[in-house]
C-alpha positions as CSV (number, residue, x, y, z in Angstrom):
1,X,29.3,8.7,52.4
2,X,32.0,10.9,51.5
3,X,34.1,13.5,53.9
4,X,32.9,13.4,57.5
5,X,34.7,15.9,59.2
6,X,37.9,14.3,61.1
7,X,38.9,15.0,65.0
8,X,41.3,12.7,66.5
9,X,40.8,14.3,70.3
10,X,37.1,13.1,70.2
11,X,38.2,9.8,69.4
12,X,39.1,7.2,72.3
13,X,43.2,5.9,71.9
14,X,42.1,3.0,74.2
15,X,39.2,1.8,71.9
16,X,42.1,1.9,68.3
17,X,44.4,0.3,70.2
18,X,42.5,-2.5,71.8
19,X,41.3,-3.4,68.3
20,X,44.6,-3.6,67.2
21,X,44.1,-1.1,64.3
22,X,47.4,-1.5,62.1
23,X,45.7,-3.8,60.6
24,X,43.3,-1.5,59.2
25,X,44.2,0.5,55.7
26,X,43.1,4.3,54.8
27,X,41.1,6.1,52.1
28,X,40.4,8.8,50.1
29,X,37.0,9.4,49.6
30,X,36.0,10.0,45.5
31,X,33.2,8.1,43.6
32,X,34.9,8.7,40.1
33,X,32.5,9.1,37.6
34,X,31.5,12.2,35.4
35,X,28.3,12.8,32.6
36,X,30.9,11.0,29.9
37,X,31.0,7.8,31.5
38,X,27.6,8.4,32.4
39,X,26.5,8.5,29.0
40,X,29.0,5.6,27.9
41,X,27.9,3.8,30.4
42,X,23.9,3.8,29.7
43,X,24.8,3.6,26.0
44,X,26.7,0.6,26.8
45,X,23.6,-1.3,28.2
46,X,20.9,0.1,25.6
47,X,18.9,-1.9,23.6
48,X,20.3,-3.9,20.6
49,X,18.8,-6.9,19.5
50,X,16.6,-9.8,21.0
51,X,16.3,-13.1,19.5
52,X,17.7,-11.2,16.3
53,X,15.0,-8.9,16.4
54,X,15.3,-5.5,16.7
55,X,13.9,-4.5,20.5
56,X,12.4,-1.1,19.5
57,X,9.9,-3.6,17.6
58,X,10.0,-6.6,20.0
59,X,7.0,-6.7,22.7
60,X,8.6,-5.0,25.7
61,X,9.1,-7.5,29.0
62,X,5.5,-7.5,31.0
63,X,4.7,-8.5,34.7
64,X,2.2,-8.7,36.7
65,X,2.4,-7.6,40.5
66,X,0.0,-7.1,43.5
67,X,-0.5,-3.3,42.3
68,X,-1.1,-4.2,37.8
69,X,0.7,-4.7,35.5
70,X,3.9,-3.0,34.3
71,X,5.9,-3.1,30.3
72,X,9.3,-2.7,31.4
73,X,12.2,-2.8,28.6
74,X,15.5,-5.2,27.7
75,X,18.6,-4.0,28.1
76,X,21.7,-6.0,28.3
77,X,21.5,-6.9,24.3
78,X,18.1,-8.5,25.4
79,X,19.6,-11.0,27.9
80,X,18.3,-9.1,30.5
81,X,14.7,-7.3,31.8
82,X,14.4,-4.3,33.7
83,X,11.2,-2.8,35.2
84,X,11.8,1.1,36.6
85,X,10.6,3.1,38.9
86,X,7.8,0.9,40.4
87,X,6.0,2.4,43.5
88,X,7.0,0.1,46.7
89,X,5.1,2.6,49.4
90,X,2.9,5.7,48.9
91,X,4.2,9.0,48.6
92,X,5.6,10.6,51.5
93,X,3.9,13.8,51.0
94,X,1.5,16.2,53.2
95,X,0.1,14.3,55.9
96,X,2.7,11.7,55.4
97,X,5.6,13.3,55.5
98,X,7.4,12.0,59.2
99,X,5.7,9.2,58.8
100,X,6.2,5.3,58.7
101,X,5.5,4.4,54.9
102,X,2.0,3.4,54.1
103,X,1.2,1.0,51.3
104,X,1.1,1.8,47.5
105,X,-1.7,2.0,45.3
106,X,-3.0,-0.2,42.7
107,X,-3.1,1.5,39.5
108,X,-4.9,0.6,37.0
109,X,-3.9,-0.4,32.8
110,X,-0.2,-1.0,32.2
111,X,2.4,1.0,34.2
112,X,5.5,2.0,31.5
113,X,8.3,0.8,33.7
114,X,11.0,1.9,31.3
115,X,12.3,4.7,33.4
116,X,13.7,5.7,36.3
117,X,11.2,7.7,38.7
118,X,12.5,10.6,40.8
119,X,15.3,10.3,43.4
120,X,14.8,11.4,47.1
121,X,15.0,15.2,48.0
122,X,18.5,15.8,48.6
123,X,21.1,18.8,47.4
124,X,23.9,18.2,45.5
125,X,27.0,17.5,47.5
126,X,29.4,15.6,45.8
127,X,30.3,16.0,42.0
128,X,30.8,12.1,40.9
129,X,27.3,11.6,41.9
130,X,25.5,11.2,39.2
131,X,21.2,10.1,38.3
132,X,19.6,8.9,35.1
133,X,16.4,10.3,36.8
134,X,14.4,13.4,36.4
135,X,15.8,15.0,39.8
136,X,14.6,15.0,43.1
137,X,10.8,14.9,44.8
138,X,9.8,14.0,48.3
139,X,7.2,11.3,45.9
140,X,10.3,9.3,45.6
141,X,9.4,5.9,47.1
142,X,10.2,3.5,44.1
143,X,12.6,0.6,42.9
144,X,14.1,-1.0,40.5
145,X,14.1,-4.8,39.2
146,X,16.2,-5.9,37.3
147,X,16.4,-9.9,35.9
148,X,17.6,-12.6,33.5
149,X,15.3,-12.1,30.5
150,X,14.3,-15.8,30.3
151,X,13.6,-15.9,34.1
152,X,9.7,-16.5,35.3
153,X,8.0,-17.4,38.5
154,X,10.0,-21.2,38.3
155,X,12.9,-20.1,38.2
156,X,13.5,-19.1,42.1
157,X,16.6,-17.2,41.4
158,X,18.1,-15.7,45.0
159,X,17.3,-11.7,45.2
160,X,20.0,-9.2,45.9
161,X,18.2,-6.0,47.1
162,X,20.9,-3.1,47.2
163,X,21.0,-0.3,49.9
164,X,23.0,3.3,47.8
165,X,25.3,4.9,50.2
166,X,25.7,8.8,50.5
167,X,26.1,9.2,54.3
168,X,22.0,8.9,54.8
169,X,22.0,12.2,52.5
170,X,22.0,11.6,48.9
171,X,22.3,8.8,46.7
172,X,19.6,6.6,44.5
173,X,19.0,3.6,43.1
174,X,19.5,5.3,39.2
175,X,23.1,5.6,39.6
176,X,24.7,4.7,36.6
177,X,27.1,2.0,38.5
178,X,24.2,0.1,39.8
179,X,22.1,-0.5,36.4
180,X,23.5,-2.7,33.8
181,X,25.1,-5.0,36.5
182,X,26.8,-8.2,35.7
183,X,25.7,-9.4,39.3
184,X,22.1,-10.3,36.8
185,X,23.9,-12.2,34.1
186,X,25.1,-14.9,37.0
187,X,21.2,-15.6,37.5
188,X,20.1,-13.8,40.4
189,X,17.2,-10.6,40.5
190,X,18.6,-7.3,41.7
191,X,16.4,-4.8,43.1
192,X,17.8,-1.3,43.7
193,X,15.8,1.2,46.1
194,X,15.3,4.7,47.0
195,X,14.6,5.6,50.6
196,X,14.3,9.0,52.4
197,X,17.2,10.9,52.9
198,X,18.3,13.7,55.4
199,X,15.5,15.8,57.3
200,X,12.9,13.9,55.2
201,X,14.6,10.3,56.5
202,X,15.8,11.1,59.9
203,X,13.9,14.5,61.6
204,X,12.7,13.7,65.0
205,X,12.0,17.0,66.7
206,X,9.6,16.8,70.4
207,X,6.9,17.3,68.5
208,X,7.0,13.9,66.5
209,X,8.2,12.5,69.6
210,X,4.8,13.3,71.1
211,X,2.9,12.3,68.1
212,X,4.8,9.3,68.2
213,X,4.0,8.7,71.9
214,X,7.7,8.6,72.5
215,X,8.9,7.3,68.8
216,X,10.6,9.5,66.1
217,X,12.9,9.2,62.9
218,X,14.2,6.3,60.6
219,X,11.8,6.8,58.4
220,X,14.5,6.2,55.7
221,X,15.4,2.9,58.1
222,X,11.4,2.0,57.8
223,X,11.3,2.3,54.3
224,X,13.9,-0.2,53.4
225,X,11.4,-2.3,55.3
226,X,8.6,-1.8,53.5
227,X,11.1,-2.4,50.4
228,X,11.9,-6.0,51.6
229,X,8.2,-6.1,52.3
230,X,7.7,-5.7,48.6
231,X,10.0,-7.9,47.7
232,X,8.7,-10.9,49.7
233,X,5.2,-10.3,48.3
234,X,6.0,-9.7,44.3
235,X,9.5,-10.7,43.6
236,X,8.4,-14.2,42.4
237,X,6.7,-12.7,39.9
238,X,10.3,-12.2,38.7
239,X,12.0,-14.8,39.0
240,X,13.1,-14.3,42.3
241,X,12.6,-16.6,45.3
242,X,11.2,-15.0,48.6
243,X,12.8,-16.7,50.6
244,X,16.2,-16.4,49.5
245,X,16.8,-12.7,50.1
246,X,20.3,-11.2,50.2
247,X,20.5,-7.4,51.3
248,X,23.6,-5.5,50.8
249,X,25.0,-1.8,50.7
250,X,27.9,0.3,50.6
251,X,28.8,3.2,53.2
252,X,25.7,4.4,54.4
253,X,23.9,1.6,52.5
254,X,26.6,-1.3,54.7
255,X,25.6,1.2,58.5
256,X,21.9,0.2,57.1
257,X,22.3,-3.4,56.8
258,X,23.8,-4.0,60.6
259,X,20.9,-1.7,61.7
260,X,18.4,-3.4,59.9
261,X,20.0,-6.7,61.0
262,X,19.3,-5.8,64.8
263,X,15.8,-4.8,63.3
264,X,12.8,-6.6,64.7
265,X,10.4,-5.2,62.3
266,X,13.3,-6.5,59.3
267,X,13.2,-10.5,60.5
268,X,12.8,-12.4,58.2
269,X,12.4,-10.2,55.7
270,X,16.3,-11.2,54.4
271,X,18.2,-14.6,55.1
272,X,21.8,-12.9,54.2
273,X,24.0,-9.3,54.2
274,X,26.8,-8.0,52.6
275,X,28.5,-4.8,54.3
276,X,30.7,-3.0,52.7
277,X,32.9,0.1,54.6
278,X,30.1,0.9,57.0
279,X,28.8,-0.3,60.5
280,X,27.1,1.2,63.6
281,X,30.0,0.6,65.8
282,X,31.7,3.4,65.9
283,X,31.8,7.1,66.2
284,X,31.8,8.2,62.0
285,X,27.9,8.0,62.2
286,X,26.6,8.0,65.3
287,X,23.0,7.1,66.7
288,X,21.8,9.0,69.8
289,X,18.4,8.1,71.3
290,X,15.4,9.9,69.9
291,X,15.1,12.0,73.0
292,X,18.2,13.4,72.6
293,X,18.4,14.4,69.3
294,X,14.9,15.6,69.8
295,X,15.9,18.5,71.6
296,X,18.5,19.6,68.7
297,X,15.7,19.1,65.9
298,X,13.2,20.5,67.8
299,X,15.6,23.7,68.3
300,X,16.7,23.6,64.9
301,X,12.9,23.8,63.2
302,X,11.7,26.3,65.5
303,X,14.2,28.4,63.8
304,X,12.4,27.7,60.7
305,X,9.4,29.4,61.6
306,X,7.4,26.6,61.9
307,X,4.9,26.6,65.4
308,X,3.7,23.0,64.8
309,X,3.7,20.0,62.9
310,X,1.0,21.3,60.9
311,X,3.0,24.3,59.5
312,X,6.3,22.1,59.3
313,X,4.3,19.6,57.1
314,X,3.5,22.6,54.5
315,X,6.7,23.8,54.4
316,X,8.2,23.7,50.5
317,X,10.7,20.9,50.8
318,X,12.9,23.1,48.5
319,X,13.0,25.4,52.2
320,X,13.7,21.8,54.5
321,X,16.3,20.8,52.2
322,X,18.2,24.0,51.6
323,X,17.9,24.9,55.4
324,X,19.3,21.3,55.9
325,X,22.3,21.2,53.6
326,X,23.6,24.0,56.2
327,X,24.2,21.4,58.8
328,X,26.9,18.8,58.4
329,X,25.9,16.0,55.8
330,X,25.2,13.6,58.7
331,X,23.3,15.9,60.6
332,X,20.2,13.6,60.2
333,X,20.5,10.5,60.6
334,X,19.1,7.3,62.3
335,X,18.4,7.3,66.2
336,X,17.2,4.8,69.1
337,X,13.9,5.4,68.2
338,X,12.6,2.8,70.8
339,X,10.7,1.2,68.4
340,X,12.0,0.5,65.2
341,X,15.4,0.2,66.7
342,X,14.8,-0.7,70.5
343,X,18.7,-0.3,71.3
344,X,21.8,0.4,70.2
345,X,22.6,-1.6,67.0
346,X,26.1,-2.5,68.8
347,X,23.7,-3.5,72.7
348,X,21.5,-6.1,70.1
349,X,24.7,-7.6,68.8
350,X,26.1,-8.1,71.9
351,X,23.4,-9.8,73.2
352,X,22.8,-12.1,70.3
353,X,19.1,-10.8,69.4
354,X,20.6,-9.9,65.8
355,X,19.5,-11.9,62.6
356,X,21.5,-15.0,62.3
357,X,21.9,-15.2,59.0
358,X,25.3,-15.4,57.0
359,X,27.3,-12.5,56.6
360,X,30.3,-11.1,54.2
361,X,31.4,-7.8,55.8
362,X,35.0,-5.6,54.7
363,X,35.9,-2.2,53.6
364,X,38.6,-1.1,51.4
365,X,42.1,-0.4,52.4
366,X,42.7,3.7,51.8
367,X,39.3,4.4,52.9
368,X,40.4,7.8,54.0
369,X,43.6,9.5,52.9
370,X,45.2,13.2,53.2
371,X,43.4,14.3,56.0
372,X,46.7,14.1,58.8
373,X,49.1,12.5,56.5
374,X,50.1,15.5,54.3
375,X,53.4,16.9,55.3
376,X,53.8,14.3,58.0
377,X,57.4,13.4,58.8
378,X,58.8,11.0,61.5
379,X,59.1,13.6,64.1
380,X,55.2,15.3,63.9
381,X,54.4,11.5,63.8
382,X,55.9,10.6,67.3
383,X,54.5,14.4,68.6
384,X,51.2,13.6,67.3
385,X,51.5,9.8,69.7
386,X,52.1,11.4,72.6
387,X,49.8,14.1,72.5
388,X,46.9,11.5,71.6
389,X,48.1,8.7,73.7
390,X,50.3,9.7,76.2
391,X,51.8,6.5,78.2
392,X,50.3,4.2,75.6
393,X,52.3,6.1,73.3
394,X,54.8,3.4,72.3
395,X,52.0,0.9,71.7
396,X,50.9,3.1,68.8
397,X,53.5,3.6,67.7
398,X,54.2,-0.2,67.3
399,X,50.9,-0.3,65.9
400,X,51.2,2.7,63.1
401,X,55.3,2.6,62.8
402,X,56.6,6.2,61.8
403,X,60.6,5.6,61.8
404,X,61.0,7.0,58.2
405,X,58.6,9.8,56.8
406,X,57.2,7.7,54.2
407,X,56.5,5.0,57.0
408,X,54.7,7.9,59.1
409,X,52.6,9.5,56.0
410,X,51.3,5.7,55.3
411,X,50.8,4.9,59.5
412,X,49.0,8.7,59.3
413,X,46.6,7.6,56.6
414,X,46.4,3.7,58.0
415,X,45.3,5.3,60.9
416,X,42.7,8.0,59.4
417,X,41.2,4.7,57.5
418,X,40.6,2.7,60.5
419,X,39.0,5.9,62.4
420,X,36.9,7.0,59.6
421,X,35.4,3.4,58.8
422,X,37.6,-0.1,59.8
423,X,37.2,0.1,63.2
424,X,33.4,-0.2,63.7
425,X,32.9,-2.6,60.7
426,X,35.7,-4.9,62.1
427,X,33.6,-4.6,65.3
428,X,30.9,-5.7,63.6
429,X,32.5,-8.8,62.1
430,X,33.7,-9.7,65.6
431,X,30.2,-9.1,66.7
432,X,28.4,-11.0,64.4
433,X,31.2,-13.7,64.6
434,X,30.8,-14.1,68.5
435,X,26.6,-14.2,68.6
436,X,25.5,-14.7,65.1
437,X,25.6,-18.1,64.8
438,X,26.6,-18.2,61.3
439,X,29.0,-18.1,58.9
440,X,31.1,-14.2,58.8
441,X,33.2,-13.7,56.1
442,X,36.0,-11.0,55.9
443,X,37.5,-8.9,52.8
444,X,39.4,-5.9,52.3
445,X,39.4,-4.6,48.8
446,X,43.1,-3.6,48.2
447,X,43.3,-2.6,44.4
448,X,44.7,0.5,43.6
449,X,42.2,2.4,40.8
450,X,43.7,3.8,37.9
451,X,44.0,7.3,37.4
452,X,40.6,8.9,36.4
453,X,38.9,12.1,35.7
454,X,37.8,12.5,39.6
455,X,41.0,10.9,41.1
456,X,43.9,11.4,38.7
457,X,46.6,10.0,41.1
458,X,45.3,6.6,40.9
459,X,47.0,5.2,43.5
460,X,44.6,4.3,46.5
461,X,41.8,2.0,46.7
462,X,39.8,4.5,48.2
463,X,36.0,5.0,50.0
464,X,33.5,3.5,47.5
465,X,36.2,1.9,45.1
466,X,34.6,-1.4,45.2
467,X,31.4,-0.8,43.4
468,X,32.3,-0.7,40.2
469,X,34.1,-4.0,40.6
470,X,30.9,-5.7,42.9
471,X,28.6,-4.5,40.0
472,X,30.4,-5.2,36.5
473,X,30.1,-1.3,35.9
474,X,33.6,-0.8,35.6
475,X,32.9,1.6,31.9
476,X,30.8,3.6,34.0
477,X,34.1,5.4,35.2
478,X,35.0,8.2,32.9
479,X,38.9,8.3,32.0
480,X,40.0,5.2,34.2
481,X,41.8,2.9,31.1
482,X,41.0,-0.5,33.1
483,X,43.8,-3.0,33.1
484,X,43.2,-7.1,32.5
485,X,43.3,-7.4,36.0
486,X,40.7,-5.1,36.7
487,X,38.5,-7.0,34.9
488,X,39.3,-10.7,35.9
489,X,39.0,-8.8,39.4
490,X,35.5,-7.7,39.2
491,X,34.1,-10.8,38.0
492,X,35.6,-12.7,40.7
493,X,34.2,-10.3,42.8
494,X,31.1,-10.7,41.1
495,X,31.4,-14.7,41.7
496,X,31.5,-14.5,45.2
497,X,28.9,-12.4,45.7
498,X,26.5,-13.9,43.7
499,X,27.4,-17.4,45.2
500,X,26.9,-16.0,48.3
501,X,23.5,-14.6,47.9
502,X,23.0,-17.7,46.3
503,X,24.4,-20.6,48.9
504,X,25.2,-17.9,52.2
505,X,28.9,-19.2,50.9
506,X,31.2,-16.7,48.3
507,X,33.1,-19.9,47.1
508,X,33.1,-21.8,44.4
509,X,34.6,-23.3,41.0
510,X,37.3,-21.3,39.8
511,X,37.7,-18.9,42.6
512,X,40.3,-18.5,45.6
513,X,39.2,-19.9,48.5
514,X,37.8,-17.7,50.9
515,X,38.0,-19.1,54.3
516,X,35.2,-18.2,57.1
517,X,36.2,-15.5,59.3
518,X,34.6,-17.1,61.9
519,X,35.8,-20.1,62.7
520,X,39.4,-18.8,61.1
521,X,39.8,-15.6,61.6
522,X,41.3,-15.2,58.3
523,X,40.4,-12.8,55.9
524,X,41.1,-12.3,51.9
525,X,42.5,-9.1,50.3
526,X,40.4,-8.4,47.0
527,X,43.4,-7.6,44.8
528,X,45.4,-9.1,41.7
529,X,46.3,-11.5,42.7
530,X,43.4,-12.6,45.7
531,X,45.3,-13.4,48.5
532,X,44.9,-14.5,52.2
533,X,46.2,-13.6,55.4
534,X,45.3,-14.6,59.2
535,X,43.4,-12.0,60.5
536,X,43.9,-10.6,64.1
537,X,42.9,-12.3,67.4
538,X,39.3,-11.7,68.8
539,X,39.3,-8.7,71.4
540,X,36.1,-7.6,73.5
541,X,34.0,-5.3,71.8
């Protein structure tokens, strides 16, 4: 998810300053990578050799899943296997399209699993994203499995199935920083999916309400589902153990997770989560019930054309998506659909009917930057705290100091950050702290990139910074020059969330301790060097 439009008067003062937000840090948001580091990046995780053979003429990695077989190919210098592109649902097409996903096919001979099949309709919105796929197609439903090369159904490794981000609009599973990931060379099987984005994901006009008989939308929500679904029936045949299921995302990917931990049809279906900068507690993203934002979609494809379902399901979804990308990017997005999700995600937490599993939840500290600190001084600070605030004024002010004009740009974009993403994932660590049952632990990834092609000033640690650090991608980034640190960092980083996925606890030889949230309320700043702080008292959420 990248630049959600900002308004601080439709934001309540009471709910920032309840939560105590100075402790929350800002962001710009950039993905930084362009087609060089693309192509670097790939290059870098080609084929070489595999048992001192040359791959081109080695037998290519085969498995053999409910639907046939499929020949993937090594990659990794032949330490690791990756099978591309395999169908987890049937294409959303015709008749199917606004509709829950419906099983896959079997097919029959060997599948060729080498490459990446087509990303989910979506138009292009932000430059650093970029696919090593052949572009987008509503017949987009597939994933991608990646493992050790020695691994076989003994092995039991734990599964790590990530969730893209992209602000429930764009995204896929090809990206260049998810493929290639170290998170594979620590033993565990990483599947990466596609899932239906925008109007295809999340329309629910009146007439799919009444289809429905009063349930519309998350379709994209339904098909992580089936995903998981897919992964508990073939992921043995991997190496992976079904029962040890870790789901994690980033953005869009980390609002996914807490929804599809409050879930009923998703029990059981995952034993632990990772969020990272995302969360449906707050306002950035947020989920109205199905009859409300039935009336807007219903509105908005009657200006299509459209008289019916019928006519809306033959529509070119070249016309759906260009007509979409005219709204704001979240303009579609998941709703209280009363069946996939019976309630608010934030109502299930509070009432403990969320999974308890073990959870590591954070976001990174200049999540948002620019938008109300430029040209800030000292004095526009204080103006801006009594317009917003008014008698609780002077508690912000102790909360986001502005005494110097360096103090008030940085309190400006501490305060941007925690609006834009902080403040509802913190709420979901306190949530998931106070009902879960389990263990919570809390990060916030602090290090500052280096300057790059698609954020020269390299100075922030910025929306979506993480990833190339959580997956061992960091080459993938064209023009950063990467520092020791950087690297120590990311496998660190690596460490705990593998160890995690592995034991529901990040710790382990080697590594900094990182102290449960829960019972500590302490937290640990991703950074060089990994430090530690007390976290803030619990307040109602």
């Amino acid at each position: 998810m990248h630049a959600v439009p900002w308004e601080p008067s439709g934001r309540s003062g009471q709910a920032l300053l309840s939560a105590y937000v100075d402790e929350f840090v800002v962001a710009g948001p950039s993905r930084m990578k362009t087609q060089s580091s693309w192509i670097l990046g790939i290059l870098a995780g080609c084929v070489l050799t595999h048992g001192g053979t040359m791959l081109g003429a080695a037998a290519p990695p085969t498995v053999t899943i409910a639907q046939g077989e499929a020949a993937g190919k090594w990659i990794q210098g032949g330490t690791q296997k990756a099978f591309l592109g395999l169908p987890y649902a049937a294409p959303p097409v015709g008749p199917l399209r606004w509709k829950a996903p419906q099983s896959a096919s079997a097919w029959q001979g060997v599948r060729d699993a080498t490459k990446f099949r087509a990303r989910c309709e979506q138009w292009h919105i932000w430059n650093d994203y970029l696919f090593l796929d052949s572009g987008p197609s509503e017949d987009c439903l597939y994933l991608n499995a990646y493992a050790p090369a020695s691994s076989d159904r003994k092995s039991k490794l734990p599964v790590m199935v990530w969730i893209h981000g992209g602000g429930f609009a764009a995204g896929a599973g090809s990206e260049p920083r998810y493929t290639n990931s170290a998170l594979v060379s620590k033993k565990v099987v990483l599947v990466t999916i596609n899932y239906r984005l925008s109007v295809f994901g999340f329309f629910a006009n009146e007439d799919l309400l009444n289809e429905g008989h009063g349930h519309a939308g998350n379709y994209g929500l339904m098909d992580m589902a089936a995903a998981l679904r897919w992964v508990h029936a073939n992921i043995a045949e991997f190496g992976g153990d079904p029962t040890n299921v870790t789901i994690f995302g980033e953005s869009a990917g980390s609002f996914s997770v807490s929804a599809l931990m409050a879930a009923p049809e998703a029990r059981g279906l995952f034993q632990k989560a990772i969020g990272e900068s995302g969360a449906f507690f707050g306002n950035v993203i947020s989920m109205s019930l199905a009859a409300e934002r039935a009336r807007l979609d219903q509105a908005w494809s009657d200006s299509l054309g459209a008289k019916n379902l019928t006519e809306l399901r033959a529509m070119p979804a070249d016309r759906l998506i260009d007509a979409a990308s005219r709204q704001p990017v979240t303009r579609f997005s998941p709703v209280v659909d009363g069946q996939f999700l019976t309630e608010t995600v934030a109502a299930t937490y509070v009432a403990g009917r969320e999974a308890h599993i073990p959870v590591v939840i954070g976001w990174n500290r200049d999540e948002r930057t620019g938008a109300l600190s430029k040209d800030m001084t000292s004095k526009k600070w204080k103006t801006f705290a009594a317009e917003h605030y008014g008698r609780q004024a002077e508690q912000f002010l102790a909360a986001f100091p502005g005494k110097t004009e360096e103090e008030a740009a940085r309190s400006a974009d501490d305060y941007t950050t925690a609006t834009f993403i902080a403040l509802g994932a913190w709420r979901w660590a306190e949530a998931q702290a106070a009902t879960g049952e389990s263990p919570v632990y809390r990060f916030r990834f602090d290090r500052p990139a280096p300057p790059s092609e698609m954020h020269p000033e390299g100075k922030h640690a910025f929306h979506s910074d993480e990833l190339e650090y959580v997956f061992g991608t960091l080459d993938v980034r064209a023009g950063a020059v990467w520092r020791p640190e950087d690297w120590k960092l990311s496998e660190q980083i690596v460490s705990y969330w593998t160890n995690f996925a592995r034991t529901g606890n990040p710790n382990g030889e080697g590594l900094p301790h990182w102290p449960r949230y829960d019972q500590s309320k302490e937290l640990i700043h991703l950074d060089s060097p990994i430090t530690g702080e007390p976290g803030y008292l619990p307040l109602p959420i």
